[in-house]
C-alpha positions as CSV (number, residue, x, y, z in Angstrom):
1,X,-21.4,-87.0,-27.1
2,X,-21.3,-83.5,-25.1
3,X,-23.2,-82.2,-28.0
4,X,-25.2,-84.7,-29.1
5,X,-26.5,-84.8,-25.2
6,X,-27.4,-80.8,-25.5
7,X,-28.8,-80.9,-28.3
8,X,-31.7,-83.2,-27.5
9,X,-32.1,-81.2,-24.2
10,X,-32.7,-78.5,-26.6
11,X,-35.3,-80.4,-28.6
12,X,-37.1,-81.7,-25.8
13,X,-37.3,-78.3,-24.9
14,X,-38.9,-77.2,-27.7
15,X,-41.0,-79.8,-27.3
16,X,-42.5,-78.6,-24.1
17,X,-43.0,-75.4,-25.2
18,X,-45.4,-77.1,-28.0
19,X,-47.5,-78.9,-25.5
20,X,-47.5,-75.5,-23.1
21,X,-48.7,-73.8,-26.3
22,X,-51.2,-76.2,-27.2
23,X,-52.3,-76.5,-23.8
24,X,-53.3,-72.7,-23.3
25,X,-54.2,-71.7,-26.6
26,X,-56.6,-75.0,-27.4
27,X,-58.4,-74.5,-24.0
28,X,-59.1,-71.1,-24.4
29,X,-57.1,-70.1,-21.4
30,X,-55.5,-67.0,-22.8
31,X,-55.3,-65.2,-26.1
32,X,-52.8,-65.7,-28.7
33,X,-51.8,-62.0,-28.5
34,X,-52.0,-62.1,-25.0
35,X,-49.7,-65.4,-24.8
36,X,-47.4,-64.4,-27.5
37,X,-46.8,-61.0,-24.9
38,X,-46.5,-62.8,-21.7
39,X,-44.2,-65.6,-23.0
40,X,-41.8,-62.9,-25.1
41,X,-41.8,-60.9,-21.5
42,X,-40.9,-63.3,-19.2
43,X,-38.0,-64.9,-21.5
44,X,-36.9,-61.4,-21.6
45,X,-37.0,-61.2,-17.8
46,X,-35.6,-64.0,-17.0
47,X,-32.6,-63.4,-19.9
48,X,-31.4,-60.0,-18.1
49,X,-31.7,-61.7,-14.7
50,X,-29.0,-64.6,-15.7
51,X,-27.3,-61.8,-17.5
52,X,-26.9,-59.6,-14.6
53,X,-26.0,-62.1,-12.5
54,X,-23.2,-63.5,-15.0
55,X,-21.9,-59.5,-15.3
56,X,-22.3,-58.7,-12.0
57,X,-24.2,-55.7,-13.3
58,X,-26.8,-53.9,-15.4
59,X,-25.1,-54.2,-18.9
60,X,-25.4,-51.4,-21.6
61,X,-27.7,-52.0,-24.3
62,X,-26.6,-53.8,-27.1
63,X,-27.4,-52.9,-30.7
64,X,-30.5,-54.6,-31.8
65,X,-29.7,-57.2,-34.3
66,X,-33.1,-56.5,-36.7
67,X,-33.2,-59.3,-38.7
68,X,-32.9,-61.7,-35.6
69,X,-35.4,-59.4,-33.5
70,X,-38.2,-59.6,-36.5
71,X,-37.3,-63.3,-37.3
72,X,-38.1,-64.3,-33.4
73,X,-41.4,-61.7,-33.3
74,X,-42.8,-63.0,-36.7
75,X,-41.9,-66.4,-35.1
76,X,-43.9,-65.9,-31.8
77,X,-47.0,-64.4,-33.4
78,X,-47.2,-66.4,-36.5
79,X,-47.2,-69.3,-34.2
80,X,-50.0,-68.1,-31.7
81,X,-52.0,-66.4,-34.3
82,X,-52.2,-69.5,-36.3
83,X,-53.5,-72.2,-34.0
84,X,-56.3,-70.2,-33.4
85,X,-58.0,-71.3,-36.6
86,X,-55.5,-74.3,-37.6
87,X,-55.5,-78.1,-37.0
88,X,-52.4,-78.7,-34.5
89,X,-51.1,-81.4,-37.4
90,X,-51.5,-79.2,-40.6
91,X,-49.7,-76.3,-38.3
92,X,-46.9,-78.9,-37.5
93,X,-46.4,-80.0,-41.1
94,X,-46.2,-76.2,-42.4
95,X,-44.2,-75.5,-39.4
96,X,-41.1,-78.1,-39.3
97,X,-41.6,-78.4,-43.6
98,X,-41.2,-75.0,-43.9
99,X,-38.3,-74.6,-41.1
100,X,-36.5,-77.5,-43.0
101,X,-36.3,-75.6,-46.6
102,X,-35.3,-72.2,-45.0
103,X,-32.6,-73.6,-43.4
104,X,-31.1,-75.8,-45.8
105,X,-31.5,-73.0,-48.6
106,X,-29.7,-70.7,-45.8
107,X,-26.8,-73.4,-45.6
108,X,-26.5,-73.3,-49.6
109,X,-26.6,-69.6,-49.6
110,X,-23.8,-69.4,-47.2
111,X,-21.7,-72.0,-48.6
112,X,-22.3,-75.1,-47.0
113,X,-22.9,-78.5,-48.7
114,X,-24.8,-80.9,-47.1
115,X,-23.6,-84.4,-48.4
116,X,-26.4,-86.9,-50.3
117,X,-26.8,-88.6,-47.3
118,X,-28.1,-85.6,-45.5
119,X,-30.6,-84.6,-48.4
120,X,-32.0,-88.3,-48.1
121,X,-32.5,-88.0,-44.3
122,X,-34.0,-84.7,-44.6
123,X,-36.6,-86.4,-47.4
124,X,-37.0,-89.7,-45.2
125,X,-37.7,-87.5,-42.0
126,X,-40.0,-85.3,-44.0
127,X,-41.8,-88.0,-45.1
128,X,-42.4,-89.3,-41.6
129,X,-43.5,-86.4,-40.3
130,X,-45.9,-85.7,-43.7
131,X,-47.5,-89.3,-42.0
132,X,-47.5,-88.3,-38.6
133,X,-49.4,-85.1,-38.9
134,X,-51.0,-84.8,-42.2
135,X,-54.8,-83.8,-41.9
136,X,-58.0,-85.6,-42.3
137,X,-60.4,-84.2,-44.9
138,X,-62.3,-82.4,-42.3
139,X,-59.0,-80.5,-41.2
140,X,-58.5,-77.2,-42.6
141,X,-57.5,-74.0,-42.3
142,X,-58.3,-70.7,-44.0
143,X,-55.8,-69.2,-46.2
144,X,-54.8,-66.5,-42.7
145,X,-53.8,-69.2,-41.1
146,X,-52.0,-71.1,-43.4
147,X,-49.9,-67.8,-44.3
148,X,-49.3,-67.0,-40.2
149,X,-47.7,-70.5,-40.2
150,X,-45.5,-70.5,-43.3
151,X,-44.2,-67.0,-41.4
152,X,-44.1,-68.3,-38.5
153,X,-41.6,-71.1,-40.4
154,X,-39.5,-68.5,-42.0
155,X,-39.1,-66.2,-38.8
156,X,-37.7,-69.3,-37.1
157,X,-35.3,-70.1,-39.7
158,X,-34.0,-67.3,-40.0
159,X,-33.9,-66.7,-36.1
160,X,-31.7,-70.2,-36.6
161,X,-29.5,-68.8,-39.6
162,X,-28.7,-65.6,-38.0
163,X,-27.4,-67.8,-34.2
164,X,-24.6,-69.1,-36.3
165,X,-22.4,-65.9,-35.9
166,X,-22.9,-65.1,-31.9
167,X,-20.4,-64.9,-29.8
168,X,-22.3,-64.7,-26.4
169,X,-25.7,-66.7,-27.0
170,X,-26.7,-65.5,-23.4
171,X,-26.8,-62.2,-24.0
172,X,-27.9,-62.3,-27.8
173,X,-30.6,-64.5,-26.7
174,X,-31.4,-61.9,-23.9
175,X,-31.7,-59.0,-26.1
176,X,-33.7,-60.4,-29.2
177,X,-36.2,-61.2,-26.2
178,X,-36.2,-57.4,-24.8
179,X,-36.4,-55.9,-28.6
180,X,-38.9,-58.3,-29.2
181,X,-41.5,-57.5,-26.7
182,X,-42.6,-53.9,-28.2
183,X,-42.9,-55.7,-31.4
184,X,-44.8,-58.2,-29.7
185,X,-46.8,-55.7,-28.0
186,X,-48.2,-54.2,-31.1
187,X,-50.1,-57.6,-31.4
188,X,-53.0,-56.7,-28.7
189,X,-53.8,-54.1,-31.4
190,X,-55.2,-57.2,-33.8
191,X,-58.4,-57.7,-33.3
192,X,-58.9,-61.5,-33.5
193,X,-62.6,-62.8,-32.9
194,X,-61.3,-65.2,-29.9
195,X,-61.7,-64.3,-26.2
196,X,-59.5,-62.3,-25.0
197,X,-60.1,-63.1,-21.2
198,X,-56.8,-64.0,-19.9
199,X,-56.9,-66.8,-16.9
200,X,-54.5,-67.8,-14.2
201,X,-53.9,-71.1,-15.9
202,X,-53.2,-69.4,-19.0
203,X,-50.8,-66.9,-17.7
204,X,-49.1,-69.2,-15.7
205,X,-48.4,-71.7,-19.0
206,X,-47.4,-68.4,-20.6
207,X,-44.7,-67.7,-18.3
208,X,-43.5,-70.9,-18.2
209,X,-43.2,-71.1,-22.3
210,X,-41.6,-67.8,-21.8
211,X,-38.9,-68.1,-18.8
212,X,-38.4,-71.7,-19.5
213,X,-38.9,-73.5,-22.7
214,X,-38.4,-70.4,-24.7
215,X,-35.8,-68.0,-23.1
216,X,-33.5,-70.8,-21.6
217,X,-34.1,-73.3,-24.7
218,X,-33.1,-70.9,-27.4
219,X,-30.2,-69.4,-25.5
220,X,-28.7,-72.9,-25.0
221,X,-29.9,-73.6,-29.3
222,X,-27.8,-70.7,-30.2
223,X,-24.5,-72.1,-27.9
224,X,-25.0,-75.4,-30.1
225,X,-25.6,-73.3,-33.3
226,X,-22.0,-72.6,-34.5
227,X,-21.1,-76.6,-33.9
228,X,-24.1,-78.0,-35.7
229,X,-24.6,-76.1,-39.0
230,X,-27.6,-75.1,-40.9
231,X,-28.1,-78.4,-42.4
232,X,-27.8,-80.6,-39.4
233,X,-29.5,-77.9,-37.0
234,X,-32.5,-78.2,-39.4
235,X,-32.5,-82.1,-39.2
236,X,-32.4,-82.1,-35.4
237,X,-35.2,-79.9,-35.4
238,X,-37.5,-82.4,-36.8
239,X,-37.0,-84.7,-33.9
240,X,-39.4,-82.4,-32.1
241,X,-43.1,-83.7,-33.0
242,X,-42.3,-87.0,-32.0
243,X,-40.5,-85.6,-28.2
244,X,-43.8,-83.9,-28.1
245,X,-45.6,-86.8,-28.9
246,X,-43.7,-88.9,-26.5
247,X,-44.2,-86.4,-23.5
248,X,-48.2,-85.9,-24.6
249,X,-48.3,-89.5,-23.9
250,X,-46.6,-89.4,-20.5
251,X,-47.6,-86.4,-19.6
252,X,-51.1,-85.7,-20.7
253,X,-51.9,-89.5,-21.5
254,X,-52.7,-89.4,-25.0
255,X,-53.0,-92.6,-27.2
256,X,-50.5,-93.4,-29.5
257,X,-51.7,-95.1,-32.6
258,X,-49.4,-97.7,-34.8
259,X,-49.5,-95.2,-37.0
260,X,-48.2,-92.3,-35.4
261,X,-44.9,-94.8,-33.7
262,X,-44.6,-96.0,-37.2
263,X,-44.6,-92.3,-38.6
264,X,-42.3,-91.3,-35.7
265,X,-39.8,-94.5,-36.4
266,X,-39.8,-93.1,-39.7
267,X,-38.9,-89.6,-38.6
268,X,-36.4,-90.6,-36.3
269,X,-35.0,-93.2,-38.8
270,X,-34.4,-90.5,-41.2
271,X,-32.3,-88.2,-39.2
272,X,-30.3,-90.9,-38.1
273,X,-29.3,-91.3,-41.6
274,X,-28.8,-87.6,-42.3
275,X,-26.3,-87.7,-39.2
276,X,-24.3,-91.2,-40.1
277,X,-20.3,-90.3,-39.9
278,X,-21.0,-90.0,-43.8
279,X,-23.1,-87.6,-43.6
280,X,-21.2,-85.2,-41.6
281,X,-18.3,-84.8,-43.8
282,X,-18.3,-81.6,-45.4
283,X,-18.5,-77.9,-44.6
């Protein structure tokens, strides 16, 4: 129960940090590169602050861990890069479809066989959320984009694959966010088209997806990591578009159509059935 609790703290996590990314990138508060800076910064602030104060002290630097460094930096800027020219929907679909396959084809790499059940979920959920956010005819996106996202997609898996082996997610957590913010950096380079003028509104959401929804969220996803496994990790995650719808509704009033609680049913309903005592047998 323990970890069932956590882990749907982490997802409605994650699903904040959506609407705080959609909020300041779709009003034109802030830049992506801009965001993408400010949110990797303050995570990494607030990281070494709960660090220190759990040591006692300023710790050593650890040695970077690369691949998990350049999965969470192609992560943040694939993600803020890509909404400036993508419907929210079509991002979400290439997002959480393309997080699902690198995970599961990470589980199979490493040796881990999810059971039928599990596959059938993961199809099930996919096809809910294939409803939910799948674009209208006037909702597209240019090839850039589309490519940013499905990066974006892999940078997260792999981010996801790579939590399995830590031993202190704190500090792990804490250090992928200090690596990452000269790679993140390099970003305000990229000349984008979009207004670069950076408002208080928009910094303050920044810093907020950053020091909150970000640094604390992913430290706590990679504590729950190890006990989930790829497979199940990668089902959970597709619990997040509906959380966000559910908090868009509460918290920013938007309408929620028959459609979209029918998608999200669906959604729900199949990781429910990717997680029956069945389904959880196995490596």
């Amino acid at each position: 129960m323990r970890l069932l609790l956590l882990t749907a703290l982490t997802m409605v996590a994650f699903a904040a940090n959506s609407l705080l990314n959609r909020l300041a990138l779709i009003e034109g508060a802030i830049g992506p590169a801009e965001f993408a800076v400010v949110r990797v910064a303050a995570g990494a602030a607030m990281l070494a602050l709960l660090v220190v104060l759990r040591e006692r002290s300023v710790p050593a630097p650890a040695r970077p861990d690369i691949l998990a460094v350049a999965g969470l930096s192609v992560y943040m800027l694939g993600f803020s890069f890509a909404y400036v020219s993508m419907d929210a929907g079509l991002g979400a679909l290439i997002l959480f479809g393309g997080v699902q396959v690198t995970m599961f084809l990470g589980a199979l790499i490493k040796g881990e066989r999810p059971p039928a059940l599990r596959w059938l979920g993961m199809l099930v959920a996919l096809a809910g959320l294939a409803l939910l956010t799948w674009p209208g005819e006037a909702a597209t996106a240019p090839p850039v984009a589309m490519g940013l996202m499905s990066a974006a997609a892999l940078g997260w898996g792999l981010y996801s694959l790579i939590g399995r082996r830590v031993t202190d997610p704190l500090a792990s957590t804490g250090w992928n966010f200090v690596y990452s913010v000269p790679v993140v950096l390099l970003a305000l380079l990229v000349p984008t088209g979009a207004s670069q003028v950076s408002t208080m509104n928009g910094l303050i959401l920044a810093v907020l997806s950053g020091a909150l929804t970000s640094a604390l969220g992913y430290a706590l996803w990679y504590a729950l990591l190890p006990q989930l496994g790829a497979s199940v990790a990668a089902l959970a995650q597709l619990s997040v578009p509906v959380i966000a719808i559910i908090l868009g509704a509460l918290l920013l009033g938007e309408a929620v159509t028959v459609l979209t609680a029918s998608a999200a049913a669906l959604i729900l309903g199949g990781i429910a059935l990717g997680l029956v005592p069945g389904a959880r047998r196995g490596p």
